[in-house]
C-alpha positions in Angstrom: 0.0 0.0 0.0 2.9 2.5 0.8 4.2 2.2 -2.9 0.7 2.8 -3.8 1.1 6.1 -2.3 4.4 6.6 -3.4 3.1 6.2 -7.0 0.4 8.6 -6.8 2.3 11.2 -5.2 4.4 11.1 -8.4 2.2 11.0 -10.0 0.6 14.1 -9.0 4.3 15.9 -9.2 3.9 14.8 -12.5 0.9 16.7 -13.5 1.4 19.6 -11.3 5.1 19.9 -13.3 2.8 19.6 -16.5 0.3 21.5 -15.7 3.2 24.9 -14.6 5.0 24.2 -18.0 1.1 24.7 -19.9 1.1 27.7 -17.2 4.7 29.0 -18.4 3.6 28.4 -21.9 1.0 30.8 -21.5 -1.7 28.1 -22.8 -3.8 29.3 -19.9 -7.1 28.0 -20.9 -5.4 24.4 -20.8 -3.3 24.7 -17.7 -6.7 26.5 -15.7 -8.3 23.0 -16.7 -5.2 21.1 -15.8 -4.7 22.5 -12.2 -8.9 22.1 -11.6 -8.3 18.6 -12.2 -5.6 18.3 -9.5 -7.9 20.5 -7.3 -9.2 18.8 -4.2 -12.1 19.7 -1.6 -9.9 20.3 1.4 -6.8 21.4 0.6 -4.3 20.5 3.2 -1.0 20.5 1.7 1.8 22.9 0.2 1.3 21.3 -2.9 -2.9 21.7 -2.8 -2.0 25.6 -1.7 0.3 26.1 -4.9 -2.5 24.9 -7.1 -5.2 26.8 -5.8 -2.8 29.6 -6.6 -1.5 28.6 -9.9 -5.4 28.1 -10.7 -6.0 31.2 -9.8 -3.0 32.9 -11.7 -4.2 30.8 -15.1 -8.0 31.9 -14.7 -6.6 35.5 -14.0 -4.4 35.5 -17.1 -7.7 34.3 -18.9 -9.7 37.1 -17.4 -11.9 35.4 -15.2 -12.1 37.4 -12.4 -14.2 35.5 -11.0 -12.8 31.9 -10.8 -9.2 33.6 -9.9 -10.9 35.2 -7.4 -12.5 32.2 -6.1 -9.0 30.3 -6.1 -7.6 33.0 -4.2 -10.4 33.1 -1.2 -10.3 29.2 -1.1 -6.2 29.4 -1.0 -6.8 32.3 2.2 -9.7 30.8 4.2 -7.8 27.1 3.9 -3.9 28.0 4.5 -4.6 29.9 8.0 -1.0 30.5 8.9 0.1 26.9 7.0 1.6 28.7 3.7 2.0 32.9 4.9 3.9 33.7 1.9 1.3 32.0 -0.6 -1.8 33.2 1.0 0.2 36.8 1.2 0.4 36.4 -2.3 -3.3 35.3 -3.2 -4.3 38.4 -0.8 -2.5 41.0 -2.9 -3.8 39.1 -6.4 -7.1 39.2 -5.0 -7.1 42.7 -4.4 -5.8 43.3 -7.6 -9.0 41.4 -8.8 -11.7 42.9 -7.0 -11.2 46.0 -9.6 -12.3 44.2 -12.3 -15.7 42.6 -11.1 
């Protein structure tokens, strides 16, 4: 069961790596979908914190206001002290979103 684990957590690296390299490619629309997918309901970890930002910086880069801003509330509400520097980060991009609701 352990490699099991081990497996999916590369698994996810994997896709997380693929879905930045979309994000760095600037195929936004592609990456937004490809970091939803690695999304998860209660985010917990460093890695579930850099997607929800990463989400948000793809759907912002789209110019979805809304779902960045969404990202960045969920990133903020969930971190609470566990990431400072990313939920710093998604509190600055959010402001910077509220403008254009």
């Amino acid at each position: 069961a352990a490699q099991v684990g081990v497996q999916s957590e590369a698994s996810l690296e994997q896709k997380f790596e693929a879905a930045g390299r979309l994000l760095d490619e600037k195929r936004y629309d592609e990456a937004a979908r490809a970091y939803d997918r690695l999304r998860v309901q209660k985010p917990a970890s460093s890695v579930d914190f850099h997607i929800l930002f990463n989400s948000g910086l793809a759907y912002q880069s789209l110019g979805d206001c809304i779902s960045a801003a969404d990202r960045y509330r969920q990133l903020v509400r969930m971190s609470q002290g566990a990431s400072p520097q990313l939920q710093a980060m998604a509190r600055l991009r959010l402001s910077e979103r509220l403008s254009c609701q």
